[in-house]
C-alpha positions in Angstrom: 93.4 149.1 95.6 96.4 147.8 94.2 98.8 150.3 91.9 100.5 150.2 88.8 103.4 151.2 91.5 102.6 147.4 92.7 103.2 146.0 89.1 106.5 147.9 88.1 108.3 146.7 91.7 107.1 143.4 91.0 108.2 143.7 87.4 111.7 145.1 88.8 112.2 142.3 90.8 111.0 138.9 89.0 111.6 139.8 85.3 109.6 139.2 82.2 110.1 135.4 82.7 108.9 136.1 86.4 105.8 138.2 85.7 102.6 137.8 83.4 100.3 140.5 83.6 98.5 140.2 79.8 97.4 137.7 77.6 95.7 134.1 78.7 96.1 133.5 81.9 93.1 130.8 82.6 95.6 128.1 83.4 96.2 130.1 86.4 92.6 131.7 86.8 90.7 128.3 86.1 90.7 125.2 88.6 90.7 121.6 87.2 87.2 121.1 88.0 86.2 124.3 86.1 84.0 125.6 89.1 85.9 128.5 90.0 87.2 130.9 87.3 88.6 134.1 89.0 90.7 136.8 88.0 94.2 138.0 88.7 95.6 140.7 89.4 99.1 139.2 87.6 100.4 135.9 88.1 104.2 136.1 89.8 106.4 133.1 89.0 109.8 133.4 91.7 112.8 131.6 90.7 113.5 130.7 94.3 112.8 131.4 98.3 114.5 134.4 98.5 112.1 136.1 95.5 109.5 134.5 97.4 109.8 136.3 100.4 110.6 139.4 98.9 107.2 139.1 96.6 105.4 138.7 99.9 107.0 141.5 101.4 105.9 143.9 98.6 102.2 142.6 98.8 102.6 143.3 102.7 103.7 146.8 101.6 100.8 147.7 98.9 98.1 145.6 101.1 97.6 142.9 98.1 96.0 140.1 98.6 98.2 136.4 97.6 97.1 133.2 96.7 99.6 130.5 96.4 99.5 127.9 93.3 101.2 124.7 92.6 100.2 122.6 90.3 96.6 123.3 90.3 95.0 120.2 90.9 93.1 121.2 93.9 89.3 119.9 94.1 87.7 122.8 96.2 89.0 125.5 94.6 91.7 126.1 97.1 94.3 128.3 94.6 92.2 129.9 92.4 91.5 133.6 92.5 88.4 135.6 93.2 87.0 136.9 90.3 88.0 140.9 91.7 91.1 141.5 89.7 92.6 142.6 93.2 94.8 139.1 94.2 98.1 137.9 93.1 99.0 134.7 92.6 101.8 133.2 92.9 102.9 130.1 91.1 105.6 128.1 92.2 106.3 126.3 89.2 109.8 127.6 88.9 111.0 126.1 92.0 111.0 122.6 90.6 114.6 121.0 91.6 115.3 118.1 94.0 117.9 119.6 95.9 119.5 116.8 97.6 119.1 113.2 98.4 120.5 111.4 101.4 120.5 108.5 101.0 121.9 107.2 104.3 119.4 109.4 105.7 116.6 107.9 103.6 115.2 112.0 103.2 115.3 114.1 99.8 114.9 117.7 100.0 113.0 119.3 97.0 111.6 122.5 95.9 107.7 123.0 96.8 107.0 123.5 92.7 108.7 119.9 92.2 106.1 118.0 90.7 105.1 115.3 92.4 106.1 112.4 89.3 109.6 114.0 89.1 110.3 113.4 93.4 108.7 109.6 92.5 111.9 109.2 89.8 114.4 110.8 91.5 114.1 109.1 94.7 113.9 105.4 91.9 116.7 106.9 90.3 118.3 106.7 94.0 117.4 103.1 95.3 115.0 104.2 96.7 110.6 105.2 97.0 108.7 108.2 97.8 106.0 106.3 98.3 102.9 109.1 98.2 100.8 108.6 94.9 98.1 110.2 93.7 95.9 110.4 90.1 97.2 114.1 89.4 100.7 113.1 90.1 102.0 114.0 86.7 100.9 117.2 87.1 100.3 118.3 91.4 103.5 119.1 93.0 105.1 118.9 96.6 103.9 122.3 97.6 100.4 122.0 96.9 100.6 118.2 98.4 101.8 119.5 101.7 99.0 122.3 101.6 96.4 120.4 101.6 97.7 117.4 103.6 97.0 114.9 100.4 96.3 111.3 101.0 96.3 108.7 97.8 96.2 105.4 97.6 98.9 104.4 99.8 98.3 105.7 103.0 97.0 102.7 104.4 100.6 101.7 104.3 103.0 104.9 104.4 100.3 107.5 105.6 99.1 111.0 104.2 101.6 113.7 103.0 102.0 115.1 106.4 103.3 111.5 108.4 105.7 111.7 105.0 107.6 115.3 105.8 110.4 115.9 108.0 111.0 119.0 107.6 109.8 122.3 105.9 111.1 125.5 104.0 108.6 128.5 104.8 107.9 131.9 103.2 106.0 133.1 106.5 103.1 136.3 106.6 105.7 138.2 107.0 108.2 138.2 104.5 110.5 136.0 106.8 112.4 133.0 105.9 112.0 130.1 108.2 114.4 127.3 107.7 113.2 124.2 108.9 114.6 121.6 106.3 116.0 119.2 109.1 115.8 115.8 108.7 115.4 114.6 112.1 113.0 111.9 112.9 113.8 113.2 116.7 113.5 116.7 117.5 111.7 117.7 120.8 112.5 121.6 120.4 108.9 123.3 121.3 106.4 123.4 118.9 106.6 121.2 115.8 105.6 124.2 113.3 105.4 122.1 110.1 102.5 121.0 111.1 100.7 124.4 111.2 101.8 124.7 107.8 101.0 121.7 106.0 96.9 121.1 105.6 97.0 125.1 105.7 96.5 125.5 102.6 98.3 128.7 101.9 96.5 130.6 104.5 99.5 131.0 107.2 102.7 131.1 104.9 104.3 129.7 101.2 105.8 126.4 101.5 109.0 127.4 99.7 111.0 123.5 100.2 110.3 120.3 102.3 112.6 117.2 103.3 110.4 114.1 102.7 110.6 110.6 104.0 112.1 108.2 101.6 111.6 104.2 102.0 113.7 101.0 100.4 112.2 99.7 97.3 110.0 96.6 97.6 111.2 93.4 96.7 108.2 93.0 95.2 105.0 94.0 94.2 101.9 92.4 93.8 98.2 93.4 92.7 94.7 91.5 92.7 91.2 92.2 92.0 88.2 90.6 94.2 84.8 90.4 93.9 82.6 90.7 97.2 79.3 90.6 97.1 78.5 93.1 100.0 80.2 95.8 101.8 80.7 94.3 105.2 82.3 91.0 103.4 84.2 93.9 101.6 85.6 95.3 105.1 85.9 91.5 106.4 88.5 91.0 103.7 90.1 94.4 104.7 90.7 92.4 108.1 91.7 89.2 106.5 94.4 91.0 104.4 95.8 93.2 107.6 96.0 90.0 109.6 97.7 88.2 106.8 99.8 90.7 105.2 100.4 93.0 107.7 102.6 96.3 106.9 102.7 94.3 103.6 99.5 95.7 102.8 100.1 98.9 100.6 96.4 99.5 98.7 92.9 98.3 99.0 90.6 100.3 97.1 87.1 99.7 96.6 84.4 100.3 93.9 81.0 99.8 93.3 79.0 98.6 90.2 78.2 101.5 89.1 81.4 103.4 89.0 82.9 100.8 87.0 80.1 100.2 84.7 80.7 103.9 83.8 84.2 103.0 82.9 82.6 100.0 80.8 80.5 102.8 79.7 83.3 105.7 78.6 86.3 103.4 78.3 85.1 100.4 76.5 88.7 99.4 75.4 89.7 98.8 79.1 89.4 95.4 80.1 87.6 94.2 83.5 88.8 91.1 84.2 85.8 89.7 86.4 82.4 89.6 86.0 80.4 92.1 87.6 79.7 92.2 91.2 78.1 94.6 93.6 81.6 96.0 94.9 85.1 95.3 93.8 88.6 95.4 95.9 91.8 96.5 94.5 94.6 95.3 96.5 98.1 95.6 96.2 100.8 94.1 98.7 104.6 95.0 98.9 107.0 92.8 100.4 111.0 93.3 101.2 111.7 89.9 101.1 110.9 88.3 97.4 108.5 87.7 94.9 108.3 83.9 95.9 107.2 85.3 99.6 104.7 87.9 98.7 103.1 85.3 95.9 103.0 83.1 99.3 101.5 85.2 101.2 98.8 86.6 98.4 97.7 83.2 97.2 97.1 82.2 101.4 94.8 85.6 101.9 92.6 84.9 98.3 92.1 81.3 98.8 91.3 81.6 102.9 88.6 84.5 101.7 87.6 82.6 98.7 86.8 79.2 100.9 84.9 81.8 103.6 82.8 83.1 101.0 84.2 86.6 101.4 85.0 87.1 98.0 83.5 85.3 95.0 85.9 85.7 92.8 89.6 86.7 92.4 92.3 87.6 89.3 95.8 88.5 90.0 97.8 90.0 87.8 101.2 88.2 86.8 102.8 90.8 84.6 103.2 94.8 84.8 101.2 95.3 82.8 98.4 93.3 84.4 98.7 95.5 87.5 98.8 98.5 85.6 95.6 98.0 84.0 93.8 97.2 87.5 95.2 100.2 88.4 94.0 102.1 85.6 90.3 100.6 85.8 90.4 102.4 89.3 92.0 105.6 88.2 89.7 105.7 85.4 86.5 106.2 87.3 86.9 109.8 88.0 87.1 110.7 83.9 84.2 108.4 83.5 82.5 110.6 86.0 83.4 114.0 83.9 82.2 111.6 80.5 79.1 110.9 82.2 78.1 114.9 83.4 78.6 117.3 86.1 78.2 114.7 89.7 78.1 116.2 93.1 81.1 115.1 94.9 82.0 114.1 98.2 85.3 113.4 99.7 84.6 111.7 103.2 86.7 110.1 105.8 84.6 107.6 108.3 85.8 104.5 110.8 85.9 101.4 108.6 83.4 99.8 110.8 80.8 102.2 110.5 81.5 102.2 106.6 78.9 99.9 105.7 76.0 101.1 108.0 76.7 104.6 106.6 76.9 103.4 102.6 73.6 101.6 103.1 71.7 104.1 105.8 72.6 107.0 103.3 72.1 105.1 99.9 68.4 104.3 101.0 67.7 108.4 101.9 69.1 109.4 99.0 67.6 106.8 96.8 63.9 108.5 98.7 64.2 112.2 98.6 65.5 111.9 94.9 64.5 108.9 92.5 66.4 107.4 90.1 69.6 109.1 91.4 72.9 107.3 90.7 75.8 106.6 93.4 79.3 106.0 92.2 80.9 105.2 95.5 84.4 104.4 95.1 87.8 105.0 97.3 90.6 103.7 99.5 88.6 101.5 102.0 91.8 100.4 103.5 92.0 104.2 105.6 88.3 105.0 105.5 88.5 107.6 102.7 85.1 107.3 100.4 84.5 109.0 97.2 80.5 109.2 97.5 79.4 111.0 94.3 76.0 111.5 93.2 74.9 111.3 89.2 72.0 112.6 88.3 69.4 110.2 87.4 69.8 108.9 83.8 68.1 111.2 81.3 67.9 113.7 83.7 70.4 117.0 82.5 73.4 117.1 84.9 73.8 120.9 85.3 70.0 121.4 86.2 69.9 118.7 88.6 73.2 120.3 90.4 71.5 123.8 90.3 68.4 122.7 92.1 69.7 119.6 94.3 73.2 119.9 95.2 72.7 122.1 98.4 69.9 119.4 99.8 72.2 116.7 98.8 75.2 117.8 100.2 73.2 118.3 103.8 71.9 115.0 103.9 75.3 113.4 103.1 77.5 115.3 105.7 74.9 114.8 108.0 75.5 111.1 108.0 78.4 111.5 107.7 78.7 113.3 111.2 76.2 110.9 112.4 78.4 107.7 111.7 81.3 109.6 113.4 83.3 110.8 110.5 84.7 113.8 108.1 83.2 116.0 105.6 86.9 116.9 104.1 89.3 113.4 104.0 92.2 114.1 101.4 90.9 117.1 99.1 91.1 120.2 101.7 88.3 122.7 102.5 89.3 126.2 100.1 86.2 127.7 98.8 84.2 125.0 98.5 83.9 123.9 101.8 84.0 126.8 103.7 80.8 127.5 104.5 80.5 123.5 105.7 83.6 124.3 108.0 82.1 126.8 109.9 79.0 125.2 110.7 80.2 122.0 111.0 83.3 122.5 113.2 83.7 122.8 116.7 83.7 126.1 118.0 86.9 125.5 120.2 88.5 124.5 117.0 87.5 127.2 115.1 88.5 129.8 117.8 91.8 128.3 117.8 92.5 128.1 114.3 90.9 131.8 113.6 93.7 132.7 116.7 96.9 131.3 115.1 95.6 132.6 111.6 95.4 136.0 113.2 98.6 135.5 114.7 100.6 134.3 112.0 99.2 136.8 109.6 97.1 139.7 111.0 96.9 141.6 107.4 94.6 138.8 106.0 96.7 138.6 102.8 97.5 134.5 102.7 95.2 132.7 100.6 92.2 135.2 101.8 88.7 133.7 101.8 90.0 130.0 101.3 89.5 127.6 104.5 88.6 129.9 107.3 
């Protein structure tokens, strides 16, 4: 058990600013969802690596368990404590400087507590874009990005957090300090450890700092909204806009009916520009030439769908603030979600071909073993990420129909899911909530070899216990 002997060295060596032990700590003990509520044992907030590494080093010593926190965010209750009183976390929301930005380079270095919003401005500030984006970017940060590998809606263009990292800062199992801030796009040295690290979500070492990729601002920037009236003319214009845009192609997210007649619903002050439709595109294009060239090349790719029947319907938004409210109607749905009741979520990752097959395949079994329920199926077509959620069915109380369903649902989803050749965890991570799903559904090879390295890296068991593996 850990001792008041624990408390006072920690005390000793992060400060009062450093250390909370009393009062409310449910910011810390709480994730966003509000699933998991645990307990700490104190909450340790290090000014830099070097505190880092010597907090770990005094949880090695009194055999404490330590669970690492950025911005808390997470969807599967990845940094959140058990509810034992026994784990510290550690929170590295003092570490929260952009170090350095080359420019030349196109890399900036920041601390792993930098919040994601604040690497976005600095690198504009600079010329330049950090181009991962995210709905929690206000608030997420670096660290946790790179824990869990986060996606957002521009990896279609610019990839997930981990094709954006060069290079890593790590407080390893040990206490160690691992320096591996290069910025080298070339570097055939051995093993490439960043990648142990990031998607680890805190269960092999603290990601202390990380060099990131940085990319010359756009020319220009331009966003649409299409109407299709299936899925698979939904995934032809997914085909069209690739072969006409090319790399130029930065979003295409897609939404059902229902997920934005729950924004109708909760948001009625936020204005849908077309009528309604079974499934609506989102797409945005950035170009490096000019504005004349990308408003070229948009126009083409809307009116060659539009004469193919492949949309029904287009509106493209010719000011800021146009885009920004397309954008919004999108980033809107989760919150209409939360308005709406408690929703079993799934965060899935399948080819884009087998996309439609799977939507209608699972639709119709779900629609048989439980009447009446309601799907809000929403997400970044463009790299075969889906939010599938499941509402309960209207009048029916969202809390009992989790309680009694959400086990049966969640098996009949990820097993079409593995049917149709896909992924039970896209962009969110595994932590606690998927744990269970990761054994069973894993292969054993891959499990052995991820239980090795874990063993290997940290044979104590005290990063991140009982999240992932």
């Amino acid at each position: 058990m850990p001792t008041a002997e624990f408390l006072a060295e920690l005390g000793l060596l992060l400060g009062d600013a450093g250390l909370l032990c009393d009062g409310d700590l449910s910011a810390y003990e709480l994730d966003w969802r509000r699933r998991y509520a645990g307990r700490a044992l104190a909450v340790a907030r290090p000014a830099n690596t070097a505190e880092v590494a010597a907090v770990v080093k005094l949880c090695i010593k009194h055999g404490v368990g330590l669970v690492p926190q950025g911005g808390n965010t997470g969807l599967v209750g990845g940094s959140t404590p058990d509810a034992s009183g026994t784990q510290l976390l550690l929170s590295l929301s003092r570490m929260n400087q952009v170090r350095a930005i080359d420019a030349a380079n196109l890399t900036m270095t920041v601390d792993a507590g930098c919040v994601l919003q604040a690497a976005q401005i600095a690198a504009e500030a600079a010329g330049l874009l950090f181009p991962l984006s995210l709905a929690a970017e206000g608030t997420c940060t670096i660290g946790g990005n790179l824990a869990c590998n986060a996606g957002g809606t521009q990896v279609l263009r610019y990839g997930n957090a981990r094709e954006l990292c060069l290079g890593l800062e790590v407080v390893t199992a040990s206490g160690e300090i691992w320096n591996g801030l290069s910025g080298l796009r070339k570097d055939n040295t051995g093993y490439d450890l960043r990648h142990l690290f990031i998607g680890s979500e805190g269960t092999l070492g603290v990601i202390t700092a990380a060099t990131l990729k940085l990319y010359p601002q756009p020319r220009a920037q331009l966003t649409a909204l299409a109407a299709c009236a299936t899925l698979e003319a939904a995934v032809q214009l997914l085909g069209m806009a690739q072969a006409h845009v090319s790399a130029a192609l930065t979003g295409f997210e897609l939404m059902n009916a229902f997920s934005l007649a729950l924004v109708r619903q909760h948001f009625p002050q936020l204005q849908q520009p077309l009528a309604e439709s079974p499934w609506k595109v989102l797409l945005e294009l950035s170009d490096a030439e000019s504005e004349a060239h990308a408003t070229s090349q948009f126009e083409g790719l809307l009116e060659a769908a539009l004469e193919a029947g492949v949309i029904s319907d287009a509106a493209v938004a010719t000011t800021l603030a146009q885009s920004h409210a397309m954008w919004h109607l999108r980033e809107s749905i989760p919150l209409a979600q939360a308005q709406e009741g408690l929703n079993i979520k799934h965060d899935i990752a399948l080819p884009v071909s087998a996309i439609p097959r799977f939507v209608a395949n699972t639709d119709r079994a779900l629609a048989q073993a439980f009447p009446g329920v309601r799907l809000v199926d929403f997400g970044h077509l463009g790299d075969g990420n889906l939010h599938y959620n499941v509402q309960a069915p209207e009048g029916v109380a969202a809390s009992e129909f989790l309680s009694r369903h959400e086990a049966a649902i969640n098996r009949l989803v990820y097993d079409a899911v593995a049917a149709h050749g896909g992924s039970f965890s896209a962009e969110h991570g595994i932590g606690q909530l998927k744990r269970e799903e990761l054994a069973a559904r894993k292969c054993p090879v891959a499990l052995a070899l991820m239980r090795s390295i874990k063993q290997a890296l940290d044979p104590q068991g005290l990063m991140n216990p009982g999240r992932l593996l």
